[in-house]
N, C-alpha and C positions, 0 to 999 in steps of 0.2 A: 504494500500500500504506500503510495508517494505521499509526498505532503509537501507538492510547489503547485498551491493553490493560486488561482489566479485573481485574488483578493490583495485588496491593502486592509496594513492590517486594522484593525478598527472600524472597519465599513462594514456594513451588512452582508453578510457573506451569500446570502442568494439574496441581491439586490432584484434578481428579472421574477422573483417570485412575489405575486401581489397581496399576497396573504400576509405574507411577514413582514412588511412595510412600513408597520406601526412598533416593529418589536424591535427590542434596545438587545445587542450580542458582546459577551465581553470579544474583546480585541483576538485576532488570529496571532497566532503563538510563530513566533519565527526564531532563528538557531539562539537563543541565547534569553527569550521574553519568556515571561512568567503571569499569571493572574496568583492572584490574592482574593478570596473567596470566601462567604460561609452561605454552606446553600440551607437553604429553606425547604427543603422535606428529606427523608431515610432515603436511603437508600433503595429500600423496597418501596418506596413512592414514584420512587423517578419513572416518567414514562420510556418504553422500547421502543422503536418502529423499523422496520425493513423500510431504506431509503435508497435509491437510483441520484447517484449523487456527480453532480458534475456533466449532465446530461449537451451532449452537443451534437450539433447537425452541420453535413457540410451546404457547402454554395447551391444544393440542387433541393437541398430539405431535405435530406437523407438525414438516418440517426447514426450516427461512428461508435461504434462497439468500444472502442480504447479511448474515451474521451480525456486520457492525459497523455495520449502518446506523446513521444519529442517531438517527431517529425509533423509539422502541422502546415495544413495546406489554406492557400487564399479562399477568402469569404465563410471560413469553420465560426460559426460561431457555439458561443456558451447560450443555454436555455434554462439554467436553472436547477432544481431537483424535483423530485418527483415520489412519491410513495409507490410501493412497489402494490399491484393489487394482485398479484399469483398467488391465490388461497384456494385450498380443496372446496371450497364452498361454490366458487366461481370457476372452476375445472367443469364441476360437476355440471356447471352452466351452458359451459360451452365456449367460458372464456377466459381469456388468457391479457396476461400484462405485454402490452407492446414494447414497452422496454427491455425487458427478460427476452425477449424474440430475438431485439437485434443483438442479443449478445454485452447488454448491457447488466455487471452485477451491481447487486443491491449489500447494502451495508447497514447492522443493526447500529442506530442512533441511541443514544440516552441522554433524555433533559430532565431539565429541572430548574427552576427559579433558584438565584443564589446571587446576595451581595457581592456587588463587585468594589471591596474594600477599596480602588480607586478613585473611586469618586464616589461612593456612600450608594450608586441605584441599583436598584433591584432589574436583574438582567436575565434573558435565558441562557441558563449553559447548557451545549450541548456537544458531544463530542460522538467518535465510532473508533474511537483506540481504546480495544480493550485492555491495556495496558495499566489506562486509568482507571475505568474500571475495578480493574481487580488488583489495584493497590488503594482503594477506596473501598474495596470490601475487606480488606484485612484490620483496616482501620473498625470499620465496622462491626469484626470479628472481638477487635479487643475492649473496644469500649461499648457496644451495642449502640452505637449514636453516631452521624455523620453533624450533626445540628449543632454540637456544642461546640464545634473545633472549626479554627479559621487555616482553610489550608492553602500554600503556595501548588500551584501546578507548572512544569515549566518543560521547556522543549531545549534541549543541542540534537545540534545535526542538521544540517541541510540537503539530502537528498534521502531519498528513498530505504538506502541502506545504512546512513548511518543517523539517520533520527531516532532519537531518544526521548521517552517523557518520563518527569519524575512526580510524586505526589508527596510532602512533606508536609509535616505540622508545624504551625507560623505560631499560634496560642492557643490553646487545651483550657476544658473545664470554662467556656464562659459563662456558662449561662443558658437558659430555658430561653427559647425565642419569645419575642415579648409578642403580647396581643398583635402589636401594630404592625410588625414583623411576620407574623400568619395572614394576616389580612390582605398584606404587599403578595405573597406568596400566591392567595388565592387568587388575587387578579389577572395573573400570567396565565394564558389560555392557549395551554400549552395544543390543543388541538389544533388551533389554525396553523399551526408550523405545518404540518404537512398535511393539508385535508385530502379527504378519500375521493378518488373521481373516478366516473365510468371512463371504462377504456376509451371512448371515444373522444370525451372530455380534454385526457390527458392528449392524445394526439392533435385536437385544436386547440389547446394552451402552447404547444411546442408552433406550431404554424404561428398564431400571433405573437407568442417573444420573441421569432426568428424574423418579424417583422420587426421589431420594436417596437411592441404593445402586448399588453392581456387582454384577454379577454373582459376581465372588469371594468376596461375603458372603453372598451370598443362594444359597439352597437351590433356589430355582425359575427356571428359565427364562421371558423374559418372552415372549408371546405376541401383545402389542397391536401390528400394524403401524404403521411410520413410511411415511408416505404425502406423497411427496415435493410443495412447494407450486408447482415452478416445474419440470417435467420439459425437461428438454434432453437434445441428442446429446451424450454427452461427447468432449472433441478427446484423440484419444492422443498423448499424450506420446513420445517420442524413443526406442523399445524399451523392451521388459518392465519394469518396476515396482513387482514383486511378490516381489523381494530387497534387498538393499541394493547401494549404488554407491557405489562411487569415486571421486570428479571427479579430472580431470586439474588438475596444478596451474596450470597457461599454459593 
């Protein structure tokens, strides 16, 4: 898994997605950047999602199975992400996620509302390094509480093979989240980060970003099929897919 996103860092990281446009992201981690952090729910709160992440089409409106290869060719652009909708439930239907066709994998995500000790607001964190993860479940393991402890997350490494993330404890033992602090918490809706769409849906959201626009600006539905470059079986994933989850924290 690469991580030379084609983000600055601090900017909304799917800026072409209209859903997320209101939502505040701590900053993108590059060879040496850290966040400073206390999140506002357990662990086993945080939600899961199967994510198509870095979704791009070239000059013909075709979808590119390797959307971070090096080699990248004139008029490629970026569309965004996308929720992966390949569940046995919609198999059984008769349908299938158009991204999983062209050869595009999907990556489980994990958010959660959490102070971004930089400047005091309340932000979505989300990541798909399980790295973090599961040095965030150890924490877990030892104190039964992700909520009372302010932790550093940090990245070395700039390519592929030599990125690292670490997760350490900055201050232990704060304290109980205070009312105001749950309240901040609940407000994060954490759904609209990636809403569920009928296959068809997702194929004219990719036609209008590759215009520059959504569909939530635009009055017409787009029409032009995306006609996948590299058709495959997609592999289903571990049960349904097509709601959010929960991971286990161990």
């Amino acid at each position: 898994m690469t991580d030379n996103q084609p983000y600055k860092a601090g900017s909304n990281p799917f800026e072409n997605n209209a859903q997320k446009s209101n939502s505040k992201y701590f900053k993108t981690l590059k060879d040496g950047d850290f966040n400073n952090l206390r999140f506002l729910k357990e662990l086993d709160e945080f939600v899961k999602l199967p994510v198509h992440s870095f979704v791009k089409v070239d000059s013909n409106g075709q979808l590119i199975a390797d959307a971070r290869a090096a080699n990248k060719s004139a008029g490629e652009k970026y569309v965004g992400s996308f929720m992966c909708i390949h569940s046995e439930e919609n198999l059984l239907n008769g349908i299938t996620c158009p991204l999983c066709e062209a050869g595009l994998r999907y990556s489980w995500k994990f958010m959660a509302p959490a102070i971004d000790r930089s400047d005091g607001e309340v932000k979505l964190f989300e990541s798909d390094k399980k790295t973090i993860y599961t040095q965030l479940a150890e924490q877990f393991k030892t104190d039964g509480t992700i909520t009372k402890t302010d932790f550093k997350i940090s990245r070395t490494g700039k390519t592929q093979d030599d990125t690292r993330y670490a997760v350490s404890v900055v201050t232990s033992n704060i304290g109980e989240l205070s009312s105001e602090e749950k309240e901040l918490a609940n407000k994060v809706d954490i759904s609209k980060a990636y809403p569920v769409m009928a296959r068809e849906q997702i194929l004219a959201e990719i036609v209008e970003r590759a215009k520059g626009k959504t569909n939530s600006d635009s009055s017409s539905q787009a029409t032009t099929p995306i006609v996948p470059t590299v058709p495959v079986t997609p592999v289903a994933p571990a049960g349904p897919v097509a709601t959010p989850e929960k991971p286990s924290p161990f």
